[in-house]
Legacy VTK file of the C-alpha trace (Angstrom):
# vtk DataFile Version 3.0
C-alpha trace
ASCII
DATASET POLYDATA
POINTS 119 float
-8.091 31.836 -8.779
-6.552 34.797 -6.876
-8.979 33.654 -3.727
-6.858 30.175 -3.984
-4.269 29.976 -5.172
-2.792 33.489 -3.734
-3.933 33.000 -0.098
-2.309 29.002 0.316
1.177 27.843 -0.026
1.143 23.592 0.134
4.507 23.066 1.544
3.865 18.893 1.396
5.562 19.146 5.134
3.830 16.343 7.436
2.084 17.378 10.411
4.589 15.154 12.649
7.402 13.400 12.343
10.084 14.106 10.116
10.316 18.483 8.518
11.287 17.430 4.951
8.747 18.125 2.370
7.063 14.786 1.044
7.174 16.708 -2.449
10.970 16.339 -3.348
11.006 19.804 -5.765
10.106 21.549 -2.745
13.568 22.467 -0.569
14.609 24.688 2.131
16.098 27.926 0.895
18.666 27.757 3.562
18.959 24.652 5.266
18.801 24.760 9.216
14.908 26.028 9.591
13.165 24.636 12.691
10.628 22.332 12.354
8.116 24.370 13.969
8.483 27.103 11.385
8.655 24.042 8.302
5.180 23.285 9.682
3.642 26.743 10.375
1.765 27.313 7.531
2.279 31.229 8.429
5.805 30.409 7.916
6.510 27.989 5.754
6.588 29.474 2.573
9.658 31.991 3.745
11.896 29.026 4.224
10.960 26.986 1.211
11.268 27.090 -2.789
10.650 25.073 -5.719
13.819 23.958 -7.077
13.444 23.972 -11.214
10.630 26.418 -11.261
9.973 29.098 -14.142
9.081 32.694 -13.527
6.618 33.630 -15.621
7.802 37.395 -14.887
11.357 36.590 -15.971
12.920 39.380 -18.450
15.534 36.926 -19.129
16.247 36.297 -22.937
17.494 33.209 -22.594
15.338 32.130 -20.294
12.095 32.676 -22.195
14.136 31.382 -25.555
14.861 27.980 -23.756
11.190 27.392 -22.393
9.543 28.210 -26.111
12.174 25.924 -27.816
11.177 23.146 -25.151
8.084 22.405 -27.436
9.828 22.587 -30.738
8.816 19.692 -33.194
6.890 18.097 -30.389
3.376 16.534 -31.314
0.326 17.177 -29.827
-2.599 14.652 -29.388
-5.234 16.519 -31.626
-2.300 17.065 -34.631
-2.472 14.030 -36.972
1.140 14.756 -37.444
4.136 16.004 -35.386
5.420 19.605 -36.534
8.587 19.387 -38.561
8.929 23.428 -37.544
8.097 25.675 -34.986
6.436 25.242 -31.640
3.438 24.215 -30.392
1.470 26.416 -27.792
-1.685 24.523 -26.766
-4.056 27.171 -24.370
-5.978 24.195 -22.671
-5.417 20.425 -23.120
-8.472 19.741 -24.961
-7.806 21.340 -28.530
-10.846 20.445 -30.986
-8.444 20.971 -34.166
-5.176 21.415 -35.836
-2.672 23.800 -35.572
-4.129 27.426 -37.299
-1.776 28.402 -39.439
-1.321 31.232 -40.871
-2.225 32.547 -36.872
-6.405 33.202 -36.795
-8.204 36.396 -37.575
-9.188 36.881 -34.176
-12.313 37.756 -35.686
-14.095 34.147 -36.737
-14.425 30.917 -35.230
-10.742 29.875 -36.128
-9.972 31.962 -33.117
-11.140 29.596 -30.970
-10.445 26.235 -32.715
-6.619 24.619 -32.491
-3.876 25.537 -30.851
-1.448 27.996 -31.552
1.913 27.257 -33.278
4.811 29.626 -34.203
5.911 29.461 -37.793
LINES 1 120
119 0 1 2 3 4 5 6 7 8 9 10 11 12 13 14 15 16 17 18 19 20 21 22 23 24 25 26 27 28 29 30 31 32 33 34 35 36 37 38 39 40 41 42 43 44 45 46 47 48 49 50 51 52 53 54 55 56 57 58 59 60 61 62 63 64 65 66 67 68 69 70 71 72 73 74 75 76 77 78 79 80 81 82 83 84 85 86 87 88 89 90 91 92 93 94 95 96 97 98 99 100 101 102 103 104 105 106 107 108 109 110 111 112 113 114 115 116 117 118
């Protein structure tokens, strides 16, 4: 992934015509860049941010506490039911099986079947 997704930076601007990114999340940091630099992929990336994003490396409290409460009592498509408690925390879309609760050995298959929920 490193090889990929580290070394590219899609900025969605076209080639020609006008600078703004097709993808509307995507904005200028500070409006007023030249198109030239918009379009250099070199460049790009230091005039342009995702607006909404989450930084996996925050160290925020309540930033972490408002992302894990975003999948509170939220159903997933291999649970029969939605959770009444807790949150969900799927590792891959494909789960083969419910929720493992109490949380798996880490030892046995159940460590590899369902996703994760918090209690």
């Amino acid at each position: 992934n490193a090889a990929l997704w580290d070394s590219f930076f899609l900025s969605t601007v076209p080639a020609s015509g006008s600078a703004a990114p097709l993808n509307p999340r995507i904005a200028e940091i500070q409006p007023g860049a030249l198109p030239a630099e918009l379009r250099d992929p070199l460049l790009a990336a230091s005039h342009l941010w995702i607006e909404g994003r989450f930084n996996v490396n925050s160290t925020r409290k309540d930033a972490w506490k408002a992302l894990l409460a975003s999948n509170r009592k939220m159903k997933h498509p291999a649970e029969a039911t939605a959770s009444t408690e807790g949150a969900m925390f799927p590792r891959s879309l494909e789960q083969s099986g419910e929720p493992q609760l109490p949380q798996p050995s880490g030892d046995e298959d159940d460590s590899f079947n369902g996703l994760r929920a918090t209690e």
